[in-house]
Backbone as CSV, one residue per row, in Angstrom:
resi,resn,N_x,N_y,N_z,CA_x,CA_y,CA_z,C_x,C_y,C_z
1,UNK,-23.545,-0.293,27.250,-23.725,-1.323,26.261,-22.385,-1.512,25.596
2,UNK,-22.057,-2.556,25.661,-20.120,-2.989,25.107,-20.663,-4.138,23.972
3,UNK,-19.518,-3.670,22.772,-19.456,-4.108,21.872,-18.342,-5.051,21.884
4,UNK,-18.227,-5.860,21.212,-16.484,-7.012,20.799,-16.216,-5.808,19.642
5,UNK,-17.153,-5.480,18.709,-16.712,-5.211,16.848,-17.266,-3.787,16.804
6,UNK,-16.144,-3.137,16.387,-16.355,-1.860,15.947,-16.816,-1.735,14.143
7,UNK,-17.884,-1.046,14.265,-18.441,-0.668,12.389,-19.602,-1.028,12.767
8,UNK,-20.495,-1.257,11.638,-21.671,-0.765,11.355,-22.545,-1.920,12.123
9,UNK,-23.778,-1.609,12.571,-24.706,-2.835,13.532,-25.537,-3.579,12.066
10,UNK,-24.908,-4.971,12.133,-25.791,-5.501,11.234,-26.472,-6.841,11.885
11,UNK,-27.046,-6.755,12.886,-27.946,-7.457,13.538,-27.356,-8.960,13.963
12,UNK,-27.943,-9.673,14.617,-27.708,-11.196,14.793,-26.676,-12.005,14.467
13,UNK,-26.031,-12.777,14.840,-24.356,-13.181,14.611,-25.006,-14.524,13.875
14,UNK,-24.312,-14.712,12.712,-24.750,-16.123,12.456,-24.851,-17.051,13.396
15,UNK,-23.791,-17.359,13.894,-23.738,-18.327,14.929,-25.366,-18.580,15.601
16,UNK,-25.969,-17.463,16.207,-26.787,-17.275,17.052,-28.430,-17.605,15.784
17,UNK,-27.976,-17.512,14.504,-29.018,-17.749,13.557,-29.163,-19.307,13.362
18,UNK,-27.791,-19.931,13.075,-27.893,-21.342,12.926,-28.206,-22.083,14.156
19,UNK,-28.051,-21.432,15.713,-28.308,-22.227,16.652,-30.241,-22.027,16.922
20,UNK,-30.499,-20.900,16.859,-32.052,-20.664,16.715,-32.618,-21.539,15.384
21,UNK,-32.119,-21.734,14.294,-32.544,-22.378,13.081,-32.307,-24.131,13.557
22,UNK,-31.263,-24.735,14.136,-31.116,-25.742,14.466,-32.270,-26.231,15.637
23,UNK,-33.034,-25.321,16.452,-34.005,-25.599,17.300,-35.337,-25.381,16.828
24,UNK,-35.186,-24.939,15.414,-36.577,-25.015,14.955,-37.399,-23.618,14.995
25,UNK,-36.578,-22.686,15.447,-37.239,-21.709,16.053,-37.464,-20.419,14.692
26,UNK,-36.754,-21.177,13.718,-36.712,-19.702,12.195,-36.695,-20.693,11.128
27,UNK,-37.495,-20.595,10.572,-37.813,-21.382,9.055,-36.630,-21.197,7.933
28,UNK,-35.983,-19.372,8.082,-34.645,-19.566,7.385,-33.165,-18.625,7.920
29,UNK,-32.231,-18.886,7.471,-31.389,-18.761,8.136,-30.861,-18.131,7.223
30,UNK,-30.138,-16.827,6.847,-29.367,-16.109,5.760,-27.805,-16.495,5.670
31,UNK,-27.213,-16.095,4.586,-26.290,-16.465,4.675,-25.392,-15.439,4.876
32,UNK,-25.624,-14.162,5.034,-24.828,-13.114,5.018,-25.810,-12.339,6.361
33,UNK,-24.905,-10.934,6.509,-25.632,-10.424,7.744,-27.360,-9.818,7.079
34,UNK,-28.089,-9.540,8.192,-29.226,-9.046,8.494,-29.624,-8.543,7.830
35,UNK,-28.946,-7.296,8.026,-28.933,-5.906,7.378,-29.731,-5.286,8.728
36,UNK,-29.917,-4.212,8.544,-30.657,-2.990,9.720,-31.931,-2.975,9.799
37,UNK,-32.543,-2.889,10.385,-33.994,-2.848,10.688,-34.003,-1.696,10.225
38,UNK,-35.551,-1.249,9.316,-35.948,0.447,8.998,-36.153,1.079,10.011
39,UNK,-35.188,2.128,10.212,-35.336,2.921,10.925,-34.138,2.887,12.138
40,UNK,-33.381,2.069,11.814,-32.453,1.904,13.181,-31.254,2.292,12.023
41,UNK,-30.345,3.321,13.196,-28.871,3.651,12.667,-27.858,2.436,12.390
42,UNK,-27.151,2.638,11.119,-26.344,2.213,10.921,-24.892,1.849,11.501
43,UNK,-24.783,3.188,12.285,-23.569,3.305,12.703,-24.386,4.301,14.469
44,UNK,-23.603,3.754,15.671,-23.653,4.420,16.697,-22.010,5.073,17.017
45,UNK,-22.440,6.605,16.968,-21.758,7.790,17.132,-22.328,8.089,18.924
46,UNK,-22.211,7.526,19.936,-22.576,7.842,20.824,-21.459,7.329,22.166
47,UNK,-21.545,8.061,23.004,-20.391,7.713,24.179,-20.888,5.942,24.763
48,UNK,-21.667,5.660,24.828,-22.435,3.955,25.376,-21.580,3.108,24.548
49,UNK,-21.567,3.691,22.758,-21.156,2.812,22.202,-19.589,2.652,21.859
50,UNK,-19.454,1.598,22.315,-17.808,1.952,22.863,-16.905,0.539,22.959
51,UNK,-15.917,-0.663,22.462,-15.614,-1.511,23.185,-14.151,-1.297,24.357
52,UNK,-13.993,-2.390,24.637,-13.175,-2.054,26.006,-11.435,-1.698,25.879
53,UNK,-11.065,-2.443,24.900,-9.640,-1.481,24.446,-9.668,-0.092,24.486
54,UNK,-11.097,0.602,24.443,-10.695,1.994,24.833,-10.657,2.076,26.208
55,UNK,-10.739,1.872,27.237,-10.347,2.157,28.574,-9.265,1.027,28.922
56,UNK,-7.885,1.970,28.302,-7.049,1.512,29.068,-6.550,2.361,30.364
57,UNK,-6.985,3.433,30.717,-6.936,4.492,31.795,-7.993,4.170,32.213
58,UNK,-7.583,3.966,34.065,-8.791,3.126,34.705,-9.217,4.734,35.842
59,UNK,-8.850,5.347,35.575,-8.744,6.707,36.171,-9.963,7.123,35.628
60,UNK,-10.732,6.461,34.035,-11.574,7.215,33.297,-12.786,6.689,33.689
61,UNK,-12.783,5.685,34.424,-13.862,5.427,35.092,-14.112,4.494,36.503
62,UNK,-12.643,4.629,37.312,-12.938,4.210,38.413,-12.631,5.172,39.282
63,UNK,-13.658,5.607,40.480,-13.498,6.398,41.352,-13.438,5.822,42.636
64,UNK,-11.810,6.417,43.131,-11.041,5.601,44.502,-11.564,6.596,45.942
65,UNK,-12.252,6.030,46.339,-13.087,7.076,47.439,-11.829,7.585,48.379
66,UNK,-10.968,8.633,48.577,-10.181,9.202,49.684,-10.179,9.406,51.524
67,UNK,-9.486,9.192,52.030,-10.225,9.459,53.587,-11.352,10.445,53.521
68,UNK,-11.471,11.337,53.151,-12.326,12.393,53.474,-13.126,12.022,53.005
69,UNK,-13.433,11.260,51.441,-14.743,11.123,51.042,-15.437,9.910,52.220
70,UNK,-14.467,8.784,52.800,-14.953,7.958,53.533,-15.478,8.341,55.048
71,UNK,-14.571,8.549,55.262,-15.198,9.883,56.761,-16.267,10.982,56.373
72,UNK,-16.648,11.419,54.965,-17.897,11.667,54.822,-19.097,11.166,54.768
73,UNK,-18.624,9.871,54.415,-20.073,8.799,54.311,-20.267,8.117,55.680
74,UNK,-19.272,7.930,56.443,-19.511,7.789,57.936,-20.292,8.671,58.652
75,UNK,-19.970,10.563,57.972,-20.870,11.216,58.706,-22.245,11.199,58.548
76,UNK,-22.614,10.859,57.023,-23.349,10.701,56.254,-24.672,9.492,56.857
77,UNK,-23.388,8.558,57.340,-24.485,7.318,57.788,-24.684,7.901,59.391
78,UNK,-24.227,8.458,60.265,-24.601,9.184,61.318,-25.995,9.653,61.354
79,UNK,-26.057,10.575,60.385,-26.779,11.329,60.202,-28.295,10.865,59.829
80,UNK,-27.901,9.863,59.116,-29.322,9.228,58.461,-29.902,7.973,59.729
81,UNK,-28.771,7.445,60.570,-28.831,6.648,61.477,-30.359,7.658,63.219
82,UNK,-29.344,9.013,62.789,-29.913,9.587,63.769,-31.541,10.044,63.549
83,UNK,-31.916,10.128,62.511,-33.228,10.039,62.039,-34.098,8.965,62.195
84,UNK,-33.544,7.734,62.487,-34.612,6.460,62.693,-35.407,5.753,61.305
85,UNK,-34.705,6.259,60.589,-35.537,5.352,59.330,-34.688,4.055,59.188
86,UNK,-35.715,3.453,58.105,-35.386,2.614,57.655,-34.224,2.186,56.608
87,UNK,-33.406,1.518,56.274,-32.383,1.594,55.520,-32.956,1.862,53.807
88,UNK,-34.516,1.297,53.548,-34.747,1.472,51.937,-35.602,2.985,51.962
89,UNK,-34.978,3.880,53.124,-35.745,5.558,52.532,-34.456,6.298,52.700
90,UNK,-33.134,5.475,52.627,-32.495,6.397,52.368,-32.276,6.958,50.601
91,UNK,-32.019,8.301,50.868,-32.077,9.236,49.621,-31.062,10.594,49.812
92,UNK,-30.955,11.269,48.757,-29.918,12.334,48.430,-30.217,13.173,49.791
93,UNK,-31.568,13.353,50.188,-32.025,14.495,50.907,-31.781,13.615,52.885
94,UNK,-31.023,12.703,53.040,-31.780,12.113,54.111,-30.104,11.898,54.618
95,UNK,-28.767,11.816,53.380,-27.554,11.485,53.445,-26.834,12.218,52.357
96,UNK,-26.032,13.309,53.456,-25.694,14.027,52.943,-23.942,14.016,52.376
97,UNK,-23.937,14.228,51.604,-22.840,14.426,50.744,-22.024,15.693,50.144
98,UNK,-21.505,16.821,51.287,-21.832,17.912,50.039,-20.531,18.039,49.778
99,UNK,-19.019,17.347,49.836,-18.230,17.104,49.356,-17.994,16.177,47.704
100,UNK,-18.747,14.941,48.387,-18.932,13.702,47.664,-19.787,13.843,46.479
101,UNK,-20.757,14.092,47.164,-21.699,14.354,46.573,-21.600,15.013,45.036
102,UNK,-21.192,15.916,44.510,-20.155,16.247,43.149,-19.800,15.522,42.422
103,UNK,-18.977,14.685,42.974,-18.063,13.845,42.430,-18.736,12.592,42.179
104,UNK,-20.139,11.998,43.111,-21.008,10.902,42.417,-21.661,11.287,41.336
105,UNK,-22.307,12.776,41.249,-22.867,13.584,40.785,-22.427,13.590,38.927
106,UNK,-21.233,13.867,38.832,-20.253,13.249,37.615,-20.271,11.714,37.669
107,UNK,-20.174,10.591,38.096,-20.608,9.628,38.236,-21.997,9.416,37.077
108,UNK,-22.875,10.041,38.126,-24.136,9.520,37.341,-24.041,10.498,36.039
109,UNK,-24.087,11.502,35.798,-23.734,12.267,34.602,-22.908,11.024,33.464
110,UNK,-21.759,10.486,34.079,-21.232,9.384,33.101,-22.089,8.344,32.973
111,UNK,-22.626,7.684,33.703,-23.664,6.740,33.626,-24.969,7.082,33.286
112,UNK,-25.760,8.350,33.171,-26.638,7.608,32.309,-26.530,9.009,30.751
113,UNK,-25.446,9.347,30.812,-25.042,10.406,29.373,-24.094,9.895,28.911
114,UNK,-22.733,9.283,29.219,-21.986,9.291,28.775,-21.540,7.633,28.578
115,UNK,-20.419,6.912,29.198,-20.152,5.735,28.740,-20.914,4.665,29.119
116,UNK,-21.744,4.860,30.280,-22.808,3.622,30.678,-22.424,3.066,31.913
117,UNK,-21.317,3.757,32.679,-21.114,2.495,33.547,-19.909,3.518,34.446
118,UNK,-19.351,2.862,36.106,-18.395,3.854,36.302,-18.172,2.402,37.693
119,UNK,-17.159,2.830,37.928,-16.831,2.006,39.280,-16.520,3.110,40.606
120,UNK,-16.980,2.427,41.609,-16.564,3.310,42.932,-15.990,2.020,43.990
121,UNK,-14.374,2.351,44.514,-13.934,1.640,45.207,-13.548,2.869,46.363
122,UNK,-13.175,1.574,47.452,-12.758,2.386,48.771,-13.414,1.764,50.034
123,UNK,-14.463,1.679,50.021,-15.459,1.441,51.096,-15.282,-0.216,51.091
124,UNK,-14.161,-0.293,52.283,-14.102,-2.049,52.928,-15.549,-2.359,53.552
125,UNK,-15.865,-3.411,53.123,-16.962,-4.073,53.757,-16.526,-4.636,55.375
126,UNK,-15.814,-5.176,55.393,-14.804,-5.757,56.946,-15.430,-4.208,58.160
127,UNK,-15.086,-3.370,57.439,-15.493,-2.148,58.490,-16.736,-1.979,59.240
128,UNK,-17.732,-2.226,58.431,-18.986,-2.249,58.833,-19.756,-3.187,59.169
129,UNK,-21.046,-2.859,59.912,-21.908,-4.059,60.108,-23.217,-4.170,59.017
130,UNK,-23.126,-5.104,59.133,-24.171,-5.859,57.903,-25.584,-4.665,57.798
131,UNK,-25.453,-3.553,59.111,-26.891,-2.894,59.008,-26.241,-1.273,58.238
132,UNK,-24.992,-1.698,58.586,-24.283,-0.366,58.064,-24.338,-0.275,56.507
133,UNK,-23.807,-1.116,56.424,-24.028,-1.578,54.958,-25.215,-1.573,54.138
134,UNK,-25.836,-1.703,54.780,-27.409,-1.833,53.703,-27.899,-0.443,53.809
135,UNK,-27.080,0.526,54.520,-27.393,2.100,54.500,-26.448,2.715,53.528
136,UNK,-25.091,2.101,53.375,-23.623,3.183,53.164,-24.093,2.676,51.599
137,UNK,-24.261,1.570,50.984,-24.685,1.091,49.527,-25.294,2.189,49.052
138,UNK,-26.962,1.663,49.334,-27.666,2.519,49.050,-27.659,4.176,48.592
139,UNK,-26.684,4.262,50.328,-26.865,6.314,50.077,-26.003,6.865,48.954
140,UNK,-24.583,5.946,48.588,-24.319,6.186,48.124,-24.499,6.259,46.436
141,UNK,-25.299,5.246,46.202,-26.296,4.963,45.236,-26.965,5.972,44.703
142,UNK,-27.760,6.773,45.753,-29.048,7.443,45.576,-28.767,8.563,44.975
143,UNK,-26.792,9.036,44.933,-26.366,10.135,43.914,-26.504,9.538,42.735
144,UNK,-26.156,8.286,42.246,-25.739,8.249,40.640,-27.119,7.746,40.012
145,UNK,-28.428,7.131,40.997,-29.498,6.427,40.035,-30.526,6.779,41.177
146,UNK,-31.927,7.440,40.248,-32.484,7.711,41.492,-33.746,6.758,41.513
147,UNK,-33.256,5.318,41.900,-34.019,4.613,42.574,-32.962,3.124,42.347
148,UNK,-33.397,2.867,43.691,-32.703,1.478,43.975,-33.324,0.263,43.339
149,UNK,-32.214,-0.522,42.736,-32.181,-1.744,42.487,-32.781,-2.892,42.930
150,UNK,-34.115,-3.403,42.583,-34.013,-4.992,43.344,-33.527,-6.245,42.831
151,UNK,-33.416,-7.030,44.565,-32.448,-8.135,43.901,-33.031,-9.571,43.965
152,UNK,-34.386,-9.607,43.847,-35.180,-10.329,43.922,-36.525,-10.234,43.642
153,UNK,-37.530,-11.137,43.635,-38.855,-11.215,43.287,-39.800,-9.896,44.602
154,UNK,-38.829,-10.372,45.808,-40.107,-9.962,46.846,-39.382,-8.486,46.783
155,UNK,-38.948,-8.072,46.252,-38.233,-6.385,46.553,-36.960,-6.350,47.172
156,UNK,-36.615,-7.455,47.915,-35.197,-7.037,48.591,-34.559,-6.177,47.851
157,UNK,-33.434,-5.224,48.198,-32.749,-4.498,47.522,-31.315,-4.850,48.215
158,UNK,-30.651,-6.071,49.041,-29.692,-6.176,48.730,-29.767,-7.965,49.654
159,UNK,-28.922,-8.811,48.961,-28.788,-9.827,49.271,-27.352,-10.372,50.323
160,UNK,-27.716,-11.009,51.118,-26.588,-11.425,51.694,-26.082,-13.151,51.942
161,UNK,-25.120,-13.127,51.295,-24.843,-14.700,51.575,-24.011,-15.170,52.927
C-alpha cells in the first residue's frame, strides 16, 4: 500500500469530496480533513506503510534471477513437465527449488510482512514456449503466494495477447 504524504491518515482528499458532492452522492462536504474513523490509527508505524522516495536502492526489492537460479527453474520445469500435469497444479511440492527456493522464500516473507511488494527479473520470455511459460510463472509464484491469481471471470490464471 503506497502513500504520496507522509503523517497522520486523515481520510478522503478534498478533491475526491467535492467531486462525490458535485455528483450528488454526499449531502455535505467539510471543509477541513475527516478526521479518523473510531478506532483506526492515526499514524501507520508499519513496513507496507511506506512512500517511494524510500527505495532508492533497487537491490531492496528487486531480485535479478542468476544463471543458476535460471537453470534451476529449467530443471524445475523438467521435472514438473515429467509428471504430466497440468500447468494450474503446479505448486512448491511438484517444482522444486531448493536453491531458489530461499531466496523466493524471503520474497514472500517481504511481501506479505514486510514492504508489500518485491520484483523478480531474469526469466526472458523469447526463451520459452507459450506452454513453458504458463508453468515457469506460476511455479515460481507458488514460493511467494500460496495460490494463484486469476485473470479473468472464467478462472484463467494467465492471459495472452
Amino acid at each position: 500500500m503506497a502513500s504520496s504524504i507522509v503523517g497522520p491518515i486523515i481520510g478522503p482528499s478534498p478533491a475526491v469530496e467535492l467531486a462525490l458532492a458535485a455528483a450528488g452522492c454526499v449531502s455535505h462536504v467539510a471543509d477541513g480533513p475527516a478526521g479518523v474513523p473510531e478506532g483506526w490509527p492515526k499514524f501507520l508505524d508499519e513496513p507496507m506503510a511506506w512512500v517511494g522516495p524510500q527505495f532508492t536502492d533497487e537491490s531492496e526489492f528487486i531480485h535479478t534471477l542468476s544463471e543458476s537460479d535460471l537453470q534451476e527453474a529449467e530443471n524445475a520445469l523438467l521435472v514438473f513437465k515429467a509428471l504430466g500435469l497440468d500447468g494450474d497444479c503446479v505448486s512448491r511440492d511438484n517444482f522444486p527449488f531448493p536453491t531458489l527456493g530461499p531466496q523466493l522464500d524471503r520474497i514472500h516473507r517481504d511481501v506479505h510482512q514486510g514492504k508489500g511488494f518485491g520484483v523478480i527479473r531474469g526469466l526472458d520470455p523469447q526463451t520459452y514456449s507459450v506452454e513453458d511459460l504458463t508453468v515457469l510463472y506460476p511455479g515460481n509464484q507458488s514460493y511467494i503466494a500460496n495460490r494463484h491469481g486469476l485473470q479473468d471471470r472464467n478462472g484463467n490464471m494467465l492471459g495472452w495477447l
